[in-house]
C-alpha positions in Angstrom: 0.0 0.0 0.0 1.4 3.5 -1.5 0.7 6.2 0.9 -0.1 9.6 -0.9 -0.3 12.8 0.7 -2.8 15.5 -1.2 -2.2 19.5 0.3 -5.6 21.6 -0.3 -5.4 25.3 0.3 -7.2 27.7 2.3 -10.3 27.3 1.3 -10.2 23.7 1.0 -9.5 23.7 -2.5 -7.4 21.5 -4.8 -6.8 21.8 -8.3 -9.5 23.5 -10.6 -12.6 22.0 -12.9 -15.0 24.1 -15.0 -17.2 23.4 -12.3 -17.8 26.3 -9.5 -19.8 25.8 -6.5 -20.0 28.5 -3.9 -17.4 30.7 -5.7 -14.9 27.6 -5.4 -13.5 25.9 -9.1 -12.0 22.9 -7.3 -11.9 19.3 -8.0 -13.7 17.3 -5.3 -11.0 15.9 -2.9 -13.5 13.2 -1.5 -13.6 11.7 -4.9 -10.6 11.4 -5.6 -9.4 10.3 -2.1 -11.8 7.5 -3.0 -10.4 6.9 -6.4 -7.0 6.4 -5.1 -8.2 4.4 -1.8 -10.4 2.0 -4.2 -6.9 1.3 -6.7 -5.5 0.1 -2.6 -3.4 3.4 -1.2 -3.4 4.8 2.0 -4.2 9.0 1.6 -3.9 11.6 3.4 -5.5 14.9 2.8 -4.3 17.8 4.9 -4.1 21.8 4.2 -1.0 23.8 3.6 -1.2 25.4 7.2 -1.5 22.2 9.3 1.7 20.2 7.3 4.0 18.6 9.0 7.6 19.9 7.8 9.4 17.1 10.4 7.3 14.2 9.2 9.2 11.3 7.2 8.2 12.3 3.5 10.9 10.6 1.9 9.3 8.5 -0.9 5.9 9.8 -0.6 4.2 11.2 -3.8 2.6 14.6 -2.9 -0.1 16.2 -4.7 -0.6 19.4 -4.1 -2.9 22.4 -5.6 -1.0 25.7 -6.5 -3.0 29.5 -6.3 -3.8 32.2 -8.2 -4.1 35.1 -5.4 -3.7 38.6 -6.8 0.1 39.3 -5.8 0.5 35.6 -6.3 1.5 36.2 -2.5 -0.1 32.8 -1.3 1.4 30.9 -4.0 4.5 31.9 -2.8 4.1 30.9 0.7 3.2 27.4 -1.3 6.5 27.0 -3.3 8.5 27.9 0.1 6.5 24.3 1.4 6.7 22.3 -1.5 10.2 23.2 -1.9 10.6 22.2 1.8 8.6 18.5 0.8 10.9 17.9 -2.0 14.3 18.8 0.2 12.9 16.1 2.7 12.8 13.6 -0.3 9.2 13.4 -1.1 7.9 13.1 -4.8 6.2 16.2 -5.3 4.2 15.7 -8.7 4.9 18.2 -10.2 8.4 18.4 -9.4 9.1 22.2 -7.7 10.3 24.2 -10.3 7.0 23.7 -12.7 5.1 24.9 -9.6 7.8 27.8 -10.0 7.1 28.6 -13.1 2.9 28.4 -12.8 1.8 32.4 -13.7 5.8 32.6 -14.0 6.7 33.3 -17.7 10.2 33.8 -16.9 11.0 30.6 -15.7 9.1 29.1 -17.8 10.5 30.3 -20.6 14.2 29.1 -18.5 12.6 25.6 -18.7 12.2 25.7 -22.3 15.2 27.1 -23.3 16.7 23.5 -21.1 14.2 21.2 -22.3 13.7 22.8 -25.6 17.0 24.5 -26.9 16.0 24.6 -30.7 12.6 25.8 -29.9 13.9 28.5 -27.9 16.4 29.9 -30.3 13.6 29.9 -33.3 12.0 32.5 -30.6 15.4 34.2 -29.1 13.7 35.0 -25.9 15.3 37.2 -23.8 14.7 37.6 -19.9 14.9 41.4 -18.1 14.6 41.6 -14.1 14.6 45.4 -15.1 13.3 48.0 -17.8 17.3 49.3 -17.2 18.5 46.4 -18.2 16.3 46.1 -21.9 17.0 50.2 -22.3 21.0 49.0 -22.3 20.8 45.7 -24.8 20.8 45.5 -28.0 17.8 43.3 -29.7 18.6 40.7 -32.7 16.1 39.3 -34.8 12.8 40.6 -36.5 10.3 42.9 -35.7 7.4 42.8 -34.2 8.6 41.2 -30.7 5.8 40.0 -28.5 6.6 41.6 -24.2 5.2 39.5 -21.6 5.0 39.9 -17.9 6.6 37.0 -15.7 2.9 37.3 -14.3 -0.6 37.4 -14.7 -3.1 34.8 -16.7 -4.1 34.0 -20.3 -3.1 36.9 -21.9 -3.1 39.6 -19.5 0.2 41.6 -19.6 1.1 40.3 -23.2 1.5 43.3 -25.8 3.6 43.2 -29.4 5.7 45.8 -30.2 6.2 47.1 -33.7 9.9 48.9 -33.3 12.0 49.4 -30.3 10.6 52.6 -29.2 7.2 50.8 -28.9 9.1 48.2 -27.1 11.0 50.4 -24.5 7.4 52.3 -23.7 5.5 49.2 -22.9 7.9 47.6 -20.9 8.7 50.6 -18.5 4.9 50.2 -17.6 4.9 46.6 -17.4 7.6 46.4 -15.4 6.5 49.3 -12.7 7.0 48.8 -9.4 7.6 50.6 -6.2 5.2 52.8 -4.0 4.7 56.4 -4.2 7.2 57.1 -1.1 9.9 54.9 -2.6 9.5 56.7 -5.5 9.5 60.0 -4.2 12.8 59.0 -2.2 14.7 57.7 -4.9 14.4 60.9 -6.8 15.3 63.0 -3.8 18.5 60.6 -3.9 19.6 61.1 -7.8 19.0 65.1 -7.0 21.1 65.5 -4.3 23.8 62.6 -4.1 26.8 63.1 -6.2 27.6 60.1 -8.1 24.4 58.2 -7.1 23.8 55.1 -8.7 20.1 54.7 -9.3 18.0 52.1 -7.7 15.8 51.2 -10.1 11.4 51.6 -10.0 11.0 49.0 -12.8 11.8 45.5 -11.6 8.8 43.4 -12.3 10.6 41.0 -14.3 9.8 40.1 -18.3 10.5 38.2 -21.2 11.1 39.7 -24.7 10.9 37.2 -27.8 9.9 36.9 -31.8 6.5 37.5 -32.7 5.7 34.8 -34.7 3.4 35.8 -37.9 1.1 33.4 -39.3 -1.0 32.0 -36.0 -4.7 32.6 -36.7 -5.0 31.4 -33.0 -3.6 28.3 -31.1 -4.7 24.8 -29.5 -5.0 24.0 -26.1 -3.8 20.4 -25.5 -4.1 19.0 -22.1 -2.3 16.0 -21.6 -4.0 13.8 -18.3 -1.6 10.3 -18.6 -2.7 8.4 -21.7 -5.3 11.1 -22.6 -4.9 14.0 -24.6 -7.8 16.4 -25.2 -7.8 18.9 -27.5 -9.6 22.7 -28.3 -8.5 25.3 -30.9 -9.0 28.5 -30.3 -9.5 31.4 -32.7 -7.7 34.7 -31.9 -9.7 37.9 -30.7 -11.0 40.0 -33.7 -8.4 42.5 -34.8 -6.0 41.0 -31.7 -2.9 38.5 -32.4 -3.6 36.5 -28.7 -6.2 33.2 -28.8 -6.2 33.3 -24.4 -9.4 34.9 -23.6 -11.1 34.9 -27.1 -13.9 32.4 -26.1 -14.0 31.8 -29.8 -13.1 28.1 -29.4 -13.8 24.5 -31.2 -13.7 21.0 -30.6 -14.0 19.6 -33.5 -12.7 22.2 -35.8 -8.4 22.2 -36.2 -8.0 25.4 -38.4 -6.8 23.2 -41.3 -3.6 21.4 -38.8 -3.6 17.8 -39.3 -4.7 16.4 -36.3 -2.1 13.3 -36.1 0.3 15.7 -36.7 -0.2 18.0 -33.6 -1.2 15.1 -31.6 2.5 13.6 -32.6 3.9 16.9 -31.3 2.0 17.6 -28.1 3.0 14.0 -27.2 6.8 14.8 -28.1 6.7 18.0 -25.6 4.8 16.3 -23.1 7.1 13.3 -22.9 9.7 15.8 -22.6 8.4 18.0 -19.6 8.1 14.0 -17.9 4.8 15.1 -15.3 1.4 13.3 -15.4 -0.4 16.5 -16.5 0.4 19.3 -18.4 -1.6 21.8 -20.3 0.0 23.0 -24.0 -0.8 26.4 -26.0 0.3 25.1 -29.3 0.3 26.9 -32.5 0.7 26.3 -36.0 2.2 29.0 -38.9 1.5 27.3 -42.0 5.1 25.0 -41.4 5.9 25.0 -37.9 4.3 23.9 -34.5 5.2 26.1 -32.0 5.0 26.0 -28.3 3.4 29.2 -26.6 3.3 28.1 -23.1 2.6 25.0 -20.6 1.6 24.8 -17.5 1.7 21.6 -15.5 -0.8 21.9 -12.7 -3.8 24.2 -11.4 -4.9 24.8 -14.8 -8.2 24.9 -16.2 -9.9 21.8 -17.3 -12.6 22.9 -19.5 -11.0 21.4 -22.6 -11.0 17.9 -21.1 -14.8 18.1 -19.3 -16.3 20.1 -22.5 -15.5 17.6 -24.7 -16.8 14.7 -26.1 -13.6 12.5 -26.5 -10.1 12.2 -25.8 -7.4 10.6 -28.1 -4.7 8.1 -27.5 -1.7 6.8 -28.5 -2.7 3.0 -30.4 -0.9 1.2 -32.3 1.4 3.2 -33.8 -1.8 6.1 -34.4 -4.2 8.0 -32.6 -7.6 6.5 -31.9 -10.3 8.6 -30.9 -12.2 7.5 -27.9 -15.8 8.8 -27.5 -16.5 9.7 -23.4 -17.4 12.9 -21.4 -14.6 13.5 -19.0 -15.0 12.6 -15.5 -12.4 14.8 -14.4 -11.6 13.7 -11.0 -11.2 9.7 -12.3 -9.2 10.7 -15.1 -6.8 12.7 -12.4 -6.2 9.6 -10.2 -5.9 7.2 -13.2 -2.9 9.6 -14.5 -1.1 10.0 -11.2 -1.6 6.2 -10.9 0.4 5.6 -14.2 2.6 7.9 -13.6 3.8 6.1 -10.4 3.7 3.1 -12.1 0.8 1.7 -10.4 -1.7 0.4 -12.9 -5.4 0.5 -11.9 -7.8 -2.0 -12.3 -8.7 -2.9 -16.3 -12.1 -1.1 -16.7 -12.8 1.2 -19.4 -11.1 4.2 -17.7 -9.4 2.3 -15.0 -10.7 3.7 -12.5 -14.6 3.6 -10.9 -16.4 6.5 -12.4 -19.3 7.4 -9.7 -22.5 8.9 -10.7 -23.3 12.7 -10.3 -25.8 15.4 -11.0 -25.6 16.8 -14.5 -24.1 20.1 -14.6 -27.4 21.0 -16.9 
């Protein structure tokens, strides 16, 4: 018997769905503590505040729900326990530095320049702690660039810039920081010190990369163990970003063969190694391209909107037809991934019945 400790937040929440009940999007933890308990593992739910740091964690997978708290100032308090877990030897799933780089563009952007070095150089991504810092380099490669803040969701804080002047004026907002009495102080300092050297009042980090032409919008493939579930998702009118459109399909690909983008979610999910991820992919007429991943607390409405998921068979993709029961599919992934096979039903796992969301 595997013992598997899950961390819910403050609210009692863990994970999301594209379900909300009383203002909470959370997967329900007594499901899936029965999911895991039924495949014959021992689990232990318990919040973020009530953890115990001298416990024996070595071994133990831990699952664990990230946040999304304006100031990301929770989620912070998170990674300084997870990173704790993981020190002790536990299996976090995901591993740290994806929970790192959830609503963290700059590290994520660090992870794919490691795990995807060609990919990154088609986009020469460059990362600035400071506006300073992008007013002194020098820029290669095309115009338009594409600015993005390390923080915020979908496409919040994401602008192109058409020349460098455009460039230097959007990031010096984005990257603002400081309250009006630091401000004021640092001023009085460059006025009346000889020879100051500036502190600077832009440090909210950001990356700077290639704007790449072409992308009528992008797909969202979420990757849940054997499953992957995809949506494509036309950009806003008039806009270059898909993130937030609502103007998304199921069925339709925007001309992509499917196989095709199947074949290379399944490449750069195989590479990132964790049980779930969730791929913006998009397509320019040649090239696949990956936007950004994220590997937990993402949403789920791709996977419990659709009618089917595909899967790897026989050498091709067979499309399976089933509505998502997204709290069975969850368990059955984490299962696999630790190498623990469930029982051989047609999901693996015992689907119970519930209310229709309708």
């Amino acid at each position: 018997m595997t013992r598997i400790l899950i961390l819910t937040d403050y609210r009692g929440a863990f994970y999301s769905t594209a379900r909300t009940r009383h203002g909470l999007c959370s997967m329900d933890v007594g499901r899936v503590v029965r999911q895991f308990e039924r495949a014959g593992h021992q689990v232990e739910v318990t919040g973020f505040a009530d953890l115990n740091l001298a416990a024996d964690v070595h071994g133990v997978p831990v699952l664990y729900t990230s946040s999304e708290d304006p100031g990301l100032l929770y989620k912070s308090w998170i990674e300084d326990l997870v990173l704790a877990l993981e020190t002790a030897g536990a299996r976090t799933l995901p591993p740290h530095r994806f929970l790192r780089a959830h609503h963290n563009k700059v590290l994520m952007e660090a992870l794919r320049g490691q795990l995807f070095p060609k990919e990154a150089a088609r986009l020469g991504t460059r990362a600035f702690g400071t506006y300073e810092e992008l007013e002194r380099s020098a820029l290669d490669g095309r115009w338009p660039k594409v600015i993005k803040s390390a923080y915020g969701a979908g496409s919040d804080y994401v602008a192109r810039a058409a020349d460098r002047a455009e460039l230097l004026r959007l990031a010096r907002a984005m990257s603002r920081a400081g309250s009006p009495g630091e401000t004021a102080r640092e001023y009085a300092r460059r006025l009346l010190r000889r020879g100051h050297h500036p502190w600077s009042l832009h440090r909210r980090k950001f990356v700077v990369q290639e704007f790449v032409p072409g992308l009528t919008g992008d797909f969202k493939v979420l990757r849940m163990g054997d499953r992957y579930y995809t949506l494509y998702r036309r950009n806003r009118p008039g806009d270059f970003r898909a993130s937030g459109s609502g103007d998304f399909d199921f069925q339709d690909t925007g001309g992509v063969d499917r196989e095709a983008l199947l074949d290379y979610a399944e490449r750069v999910a195989e590479t990132i190694g964790t049980p779930l991820v969730s791929l913006d992919i998009g397509f320019d007429g040649t090239e696949f391209h990956l936007i950004e991943f994220q590997c937990l607390h993402f949403g789920t409405v791709t996977a419990e909107e659709s009618t089917h998921y595909h899967v790897r068979r026989d050498g091709g993709w067979a499309r399976v037809a089933e509505r998502c029961d997204v709290e069975a599919v969850f368990c059955e992934a984490i299962l696999r991934h630790l190498g623990r096979r469930p029982a051989p039903d047609p999901v693996g796992l015992t689907v119970e019945s519930r209310p229709s969301k309708h």
